[in-house]
matplotlib code that plots the C-alpha trace (Angstrom):
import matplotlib.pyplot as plt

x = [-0.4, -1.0, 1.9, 0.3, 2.1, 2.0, 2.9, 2.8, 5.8, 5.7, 5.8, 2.0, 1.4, 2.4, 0.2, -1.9, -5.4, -7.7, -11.1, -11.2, -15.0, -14.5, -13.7, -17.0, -16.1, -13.2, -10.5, -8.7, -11.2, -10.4, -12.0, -9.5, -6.3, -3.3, -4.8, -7.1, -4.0, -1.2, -3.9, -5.0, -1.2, 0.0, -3.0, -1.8, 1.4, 0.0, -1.9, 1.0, -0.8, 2.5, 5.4, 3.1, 2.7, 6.0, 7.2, 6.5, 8.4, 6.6, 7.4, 9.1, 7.3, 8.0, 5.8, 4.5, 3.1, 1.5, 0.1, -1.3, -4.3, -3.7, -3.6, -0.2, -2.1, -3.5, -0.1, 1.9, -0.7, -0.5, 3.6, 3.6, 1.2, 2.9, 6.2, 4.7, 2.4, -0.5, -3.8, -7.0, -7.2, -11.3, -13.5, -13.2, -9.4, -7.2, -3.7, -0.3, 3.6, 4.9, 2.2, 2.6, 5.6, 3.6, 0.6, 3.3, 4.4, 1.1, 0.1, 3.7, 2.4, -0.5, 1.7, 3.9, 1.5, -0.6, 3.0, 3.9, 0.7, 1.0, 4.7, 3.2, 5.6, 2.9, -0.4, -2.5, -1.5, -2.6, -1.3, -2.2, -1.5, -2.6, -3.6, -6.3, -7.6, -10.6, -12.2, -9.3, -10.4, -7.8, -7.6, -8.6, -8.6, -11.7, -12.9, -9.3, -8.1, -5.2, -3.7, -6.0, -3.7, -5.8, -5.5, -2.3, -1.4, -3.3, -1.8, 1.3, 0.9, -0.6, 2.7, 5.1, 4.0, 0.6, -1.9, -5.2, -8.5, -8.9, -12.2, -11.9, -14.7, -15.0, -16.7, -16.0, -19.4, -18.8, -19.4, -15.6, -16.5, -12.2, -12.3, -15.9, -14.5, -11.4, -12.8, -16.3, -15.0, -12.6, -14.2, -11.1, -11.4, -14.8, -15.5, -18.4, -19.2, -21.3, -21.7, -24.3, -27.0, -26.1, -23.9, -20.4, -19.9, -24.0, -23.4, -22.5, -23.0, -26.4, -27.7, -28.0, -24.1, -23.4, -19.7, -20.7, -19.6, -17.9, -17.7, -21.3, -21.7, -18.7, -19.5, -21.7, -22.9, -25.3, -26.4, -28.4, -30.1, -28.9, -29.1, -27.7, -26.0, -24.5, -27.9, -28.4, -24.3, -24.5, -27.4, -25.6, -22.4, -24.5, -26.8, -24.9, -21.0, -20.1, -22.3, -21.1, -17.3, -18.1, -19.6, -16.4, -13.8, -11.0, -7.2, -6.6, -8.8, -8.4, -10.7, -10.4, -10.9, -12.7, -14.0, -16.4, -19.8, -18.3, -21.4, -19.4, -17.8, -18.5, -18.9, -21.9, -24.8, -24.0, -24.1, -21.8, -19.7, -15.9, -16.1, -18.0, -15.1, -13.6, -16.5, -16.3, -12.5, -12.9, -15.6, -12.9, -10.6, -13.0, -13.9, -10.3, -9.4, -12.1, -11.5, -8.0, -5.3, -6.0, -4.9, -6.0, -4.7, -6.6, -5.8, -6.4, -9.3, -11.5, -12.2, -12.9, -12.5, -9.9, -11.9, -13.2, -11.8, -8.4, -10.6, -12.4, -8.8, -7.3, -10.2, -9.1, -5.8, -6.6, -8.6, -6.4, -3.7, -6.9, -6.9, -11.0, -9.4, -10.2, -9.5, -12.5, -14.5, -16.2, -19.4, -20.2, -23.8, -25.2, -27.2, -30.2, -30.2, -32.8, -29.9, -28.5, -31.3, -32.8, -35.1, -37.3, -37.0, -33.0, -33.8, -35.9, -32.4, -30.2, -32.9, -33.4, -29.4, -29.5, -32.1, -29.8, -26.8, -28.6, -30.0, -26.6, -25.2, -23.0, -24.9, -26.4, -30.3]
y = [-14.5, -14.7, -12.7, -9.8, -7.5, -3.2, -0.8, 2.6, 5.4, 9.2, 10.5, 9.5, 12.0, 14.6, 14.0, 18.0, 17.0, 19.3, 20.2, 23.3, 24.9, 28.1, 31.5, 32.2, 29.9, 30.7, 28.0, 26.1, 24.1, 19.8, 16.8, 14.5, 15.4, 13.7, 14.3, 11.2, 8.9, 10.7, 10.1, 7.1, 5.7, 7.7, 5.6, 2.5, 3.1, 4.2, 0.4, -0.9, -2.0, -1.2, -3.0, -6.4, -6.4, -7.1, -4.2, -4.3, -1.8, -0.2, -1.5, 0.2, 0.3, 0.5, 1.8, -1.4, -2.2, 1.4, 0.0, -3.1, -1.0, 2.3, 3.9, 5.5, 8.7, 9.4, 8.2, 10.8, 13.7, 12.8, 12.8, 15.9, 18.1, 16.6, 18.0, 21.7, 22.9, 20.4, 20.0, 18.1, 15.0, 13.8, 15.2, 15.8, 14.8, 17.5, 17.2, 19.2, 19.4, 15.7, 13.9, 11.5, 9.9, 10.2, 8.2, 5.3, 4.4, 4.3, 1.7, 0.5, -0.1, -2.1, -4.1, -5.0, -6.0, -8.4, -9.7, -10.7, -12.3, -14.1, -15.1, -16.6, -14.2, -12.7, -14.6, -11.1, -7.7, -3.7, -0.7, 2.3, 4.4, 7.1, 8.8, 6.3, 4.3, 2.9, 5.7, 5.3, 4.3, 3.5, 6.5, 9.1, 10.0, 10.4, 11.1, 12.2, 8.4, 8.7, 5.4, 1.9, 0.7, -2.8, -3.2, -2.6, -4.9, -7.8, -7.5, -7.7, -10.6, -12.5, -10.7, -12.2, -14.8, -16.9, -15.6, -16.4, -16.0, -12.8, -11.1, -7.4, -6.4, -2.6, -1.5, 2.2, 4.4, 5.4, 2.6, 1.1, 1.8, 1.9, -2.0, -2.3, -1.0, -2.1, -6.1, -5.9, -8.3, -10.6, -14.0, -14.1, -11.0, -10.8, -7.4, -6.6, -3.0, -2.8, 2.0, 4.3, 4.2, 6.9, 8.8, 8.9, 8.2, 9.0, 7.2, 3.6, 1.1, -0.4, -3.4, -4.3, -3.8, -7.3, -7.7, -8.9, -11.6, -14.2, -12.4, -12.2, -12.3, -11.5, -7.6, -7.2, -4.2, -3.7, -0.1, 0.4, 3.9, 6.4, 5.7, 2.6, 1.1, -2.3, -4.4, -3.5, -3.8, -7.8, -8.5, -7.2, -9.4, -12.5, -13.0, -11.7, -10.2, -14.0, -16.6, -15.0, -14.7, -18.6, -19.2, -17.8, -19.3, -17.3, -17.3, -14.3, -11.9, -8.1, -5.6, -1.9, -0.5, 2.6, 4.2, 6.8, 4.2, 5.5, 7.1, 10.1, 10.3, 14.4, 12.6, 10.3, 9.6, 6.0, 5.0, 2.2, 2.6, 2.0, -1.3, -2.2, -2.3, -4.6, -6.8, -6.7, -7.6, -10.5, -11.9, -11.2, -13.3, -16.1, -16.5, -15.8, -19.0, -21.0, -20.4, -19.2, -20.3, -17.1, -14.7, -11.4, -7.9, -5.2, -1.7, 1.9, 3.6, 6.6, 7.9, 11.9, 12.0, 13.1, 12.1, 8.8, 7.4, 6.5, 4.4, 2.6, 2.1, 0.6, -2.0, -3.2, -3.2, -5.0, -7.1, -8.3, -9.1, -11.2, -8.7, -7.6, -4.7, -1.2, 2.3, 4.1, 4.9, 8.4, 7.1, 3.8, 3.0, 0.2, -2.3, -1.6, 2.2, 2.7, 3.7, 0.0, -1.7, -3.6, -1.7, -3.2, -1.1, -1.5, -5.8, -5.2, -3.2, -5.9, -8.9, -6.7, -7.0, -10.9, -11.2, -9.6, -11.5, -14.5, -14.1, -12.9, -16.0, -14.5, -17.0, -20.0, -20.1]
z = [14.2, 10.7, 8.2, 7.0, 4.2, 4.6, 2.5, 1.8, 1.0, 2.4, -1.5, -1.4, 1.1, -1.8, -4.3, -4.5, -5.8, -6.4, -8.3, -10.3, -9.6, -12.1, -11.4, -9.1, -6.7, -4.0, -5.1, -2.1, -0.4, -1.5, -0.4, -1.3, 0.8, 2.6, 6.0, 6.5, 5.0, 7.3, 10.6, 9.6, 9.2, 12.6, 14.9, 13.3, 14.5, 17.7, 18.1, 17.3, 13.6, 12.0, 13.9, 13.6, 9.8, 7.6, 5.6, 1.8, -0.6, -3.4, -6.6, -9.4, -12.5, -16.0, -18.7, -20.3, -16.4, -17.2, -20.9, -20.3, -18.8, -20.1, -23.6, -24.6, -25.4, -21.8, -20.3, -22.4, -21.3, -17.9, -17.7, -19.6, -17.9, -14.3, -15.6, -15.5, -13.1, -13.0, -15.4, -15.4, -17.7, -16.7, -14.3, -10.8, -11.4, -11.1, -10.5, -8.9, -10.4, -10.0, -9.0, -12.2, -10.6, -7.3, -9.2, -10.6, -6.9, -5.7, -8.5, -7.7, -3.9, -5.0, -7.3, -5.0, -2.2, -4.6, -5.8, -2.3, -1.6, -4.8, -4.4, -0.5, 1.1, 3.5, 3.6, 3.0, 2.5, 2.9, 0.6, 2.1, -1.3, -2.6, -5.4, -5.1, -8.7, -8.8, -10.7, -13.6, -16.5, -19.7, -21.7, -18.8, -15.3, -13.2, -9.2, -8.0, -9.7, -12.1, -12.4, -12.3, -9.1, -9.2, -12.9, -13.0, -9.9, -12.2, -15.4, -14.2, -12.2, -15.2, -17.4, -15.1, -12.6, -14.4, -12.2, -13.7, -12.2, -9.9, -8.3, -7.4, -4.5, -4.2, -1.3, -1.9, -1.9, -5.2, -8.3, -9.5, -12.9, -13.7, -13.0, -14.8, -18.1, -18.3, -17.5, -19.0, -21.6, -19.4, -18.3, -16.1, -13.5, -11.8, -10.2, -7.7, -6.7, -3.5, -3.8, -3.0, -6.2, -9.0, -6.8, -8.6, -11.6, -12.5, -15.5, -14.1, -11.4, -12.7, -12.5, -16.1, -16.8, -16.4, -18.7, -22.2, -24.8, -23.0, -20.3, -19.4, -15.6, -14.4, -13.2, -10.5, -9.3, -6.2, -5.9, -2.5, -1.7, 0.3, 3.8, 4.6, 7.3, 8.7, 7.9, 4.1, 3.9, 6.0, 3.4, 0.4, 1.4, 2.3, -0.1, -3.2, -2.8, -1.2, -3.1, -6.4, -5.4, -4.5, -8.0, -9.5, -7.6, -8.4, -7.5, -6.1, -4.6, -4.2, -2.4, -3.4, 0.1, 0.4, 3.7, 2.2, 3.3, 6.6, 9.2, 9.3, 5.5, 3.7, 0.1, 0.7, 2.6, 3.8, 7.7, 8.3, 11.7, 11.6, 13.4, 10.2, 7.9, 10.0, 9.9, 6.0, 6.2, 8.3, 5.6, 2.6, 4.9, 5.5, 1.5, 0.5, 2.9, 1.8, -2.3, -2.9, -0.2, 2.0, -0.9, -0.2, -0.9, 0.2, -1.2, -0.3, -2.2, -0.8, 3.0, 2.9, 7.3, 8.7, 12.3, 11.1, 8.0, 10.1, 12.8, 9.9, 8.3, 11.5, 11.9, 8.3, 9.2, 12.7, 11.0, 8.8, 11.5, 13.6, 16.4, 18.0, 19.7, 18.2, 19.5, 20.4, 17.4, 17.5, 16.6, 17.2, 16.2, 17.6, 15.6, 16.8, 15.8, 13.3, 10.4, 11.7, 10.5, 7.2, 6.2, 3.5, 0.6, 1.1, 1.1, -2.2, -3.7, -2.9, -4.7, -7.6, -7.5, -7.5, -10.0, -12.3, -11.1, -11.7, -15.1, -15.9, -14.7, -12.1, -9.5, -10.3, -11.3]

ax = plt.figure().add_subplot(projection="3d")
ax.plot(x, y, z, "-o")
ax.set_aspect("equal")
plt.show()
């Protein structure tokens, strides 16, 4: 059985999110809560998920981990407003008493996993954090992210033990513009974002933001249409997510794991079936042993189910430790249902994609 690294800390279950609606709308209602973390962590413990991976500690931080990514202005707004009650520093980000220390350890999490993977002392590794980060951008919080957890994880790999050339895959529905921005200029960190078209954030995730200087195509993004389920999801991995991870070849590479493409997910319109995620695991697996010594860190993003987000969770998780077994998933949606298929004007998304990955030079011509 392969070594596989997990962490994750009960102060994540703390963090209070929230999004702040005005005074017409009855306050109280959240989409991003602790409840599909806390299941998704109690039926891995149930499979027996838990016991079988080695226990990672999150990582203490300091501030310069925190400002290698972010500015000092944002970071001082954020500690301050977490010592009172709470504020809002971007949209759709709001935040409770505390949950700035909560927001270090979850970066902290992800930083520690990608250190043990990098260090070789667990082959591949899961953080099950949370607040999650792919939203974060430097010099504000957005979409319930506070903290750039992947960003930070990098930077201080390359700070304190050489790391060099990373790809970052984001699978969440929504686009991982945090990663995006804060790379668009590095010819060292590739980052692919496979979302839901102009769902979250409206203003990113197209095809023509490609990086820029010398770091022209290395960002990828392939936005399908609403609607899409294992077929669009296998031909977005195979014919563009793989060849151009290939193309880069990178040392390390990090998927920021989000289960909101999930059939059954309140935030999106996406059809993919828990046993799906494990499907896209095993593939991160097979490129990560084919380009980079089996380095892979996989880290906790979205999910808004509490019912299915912890059965898409555990097929990473399972994955990850080589195990086919699943628990029942509530909705398992065979290939041939129609939202299973390729449909063409899904195909047509995913070439318009590699047209643009290719004249970017993010695959080859």
């Amino acid at each position: 059985m392969s070594r596989v690294g997990f962490v994750t800390a009960d102060a994540y279950f703390g963090h209070e999110s929230f999004v702040d609606f005005g005074p017409d709308v009855e306050p109280g209602a959240q989409l991003e809560t602790p409840e599909p973390r806390k299941r998704l962590l109690r039926l891995l413990t149930k499979t027996g998920a838990v016991d079988a991976c080695e226990p990672i500690a999150t990582m203490a931080l300091t501030r310069a981990d925190l400002e290698r990514v972010h500015t000092r202005e944002y970071l001082d707004a954020f500690e301050r407003l977490s010592a009172g009650p709470g504020g809002e520093l971007g949209d759709y980000a709001g935040f409770g008493h505390g949950s700035y220390e909560i927001a270090v350890l979850s970066a902290g999490g992800v930083t520690a996993a990608a250190t043990a993977v990098w260090r070789n002392d667990v082959e591949r590794a899961f953080a099950l954090v949370r607040p999650p980060g792919h939203h974060a951008e430097p010099d504000r919080a957005r979409g319930y992210c506070l903290l750039a957890n992947i960003p930070i994880a990098v930077q201080h790999l390359r700070a304190h033990h050489e790391l060099g050339r990373v790809a970052i895959i984001d699978w969440d529905v929504h686009h991982g513009n945090g990663a995006q921005r804060i790379y668009y200029s590095d010819p060292e960190t590739l980052t692919v974002s496979v979302h839901q078209e102009e769902l979250y954030p409206v203003d990113s995730g197209f095809i023509t933001e490609v990086g820029e200087g010398p770091a022209t195509g290395t960002n990828v993004n392939i936005p399908l249409p609403a609607g899409c389920g294992m077929g669009a999801y296998r031909d977005a991995f195979s014919r563009l997510v793989e060849p151009t991870v290939r193309h880069f070849r990178p040392d390390l590479l990090i998927v920021a794991c989000g289960y909101d493409p999930g059939l059954l997910d309140p935030s999106s319109q996406m059809a993919v079936p828990a046993r799906g995620f494990g499907e896209f695991t095993r593939r991160m697996m097979m490129l990560a042993d084919e380009l980079c010594g089996g380095r892979l860190v996989v880290a906790q993003e979205g999910g808004y189910s509490p019912l299915h987000s912890p059965f898409c969770g555990t097929a990473v998780v399972h994955a990850l430790l080589g195990w086919e077994h699943l628990p029942v998933d509530p909705n398992p949606a065979d290939d041939d249902a129609p939202e299973q298929r390729l449909h063409p004007w899904q195909a047509e998304a995913v070439t318009a994609a590699m047209e643009a990955a290719r004249k970017s030079g993010a695959l080859p011509r």
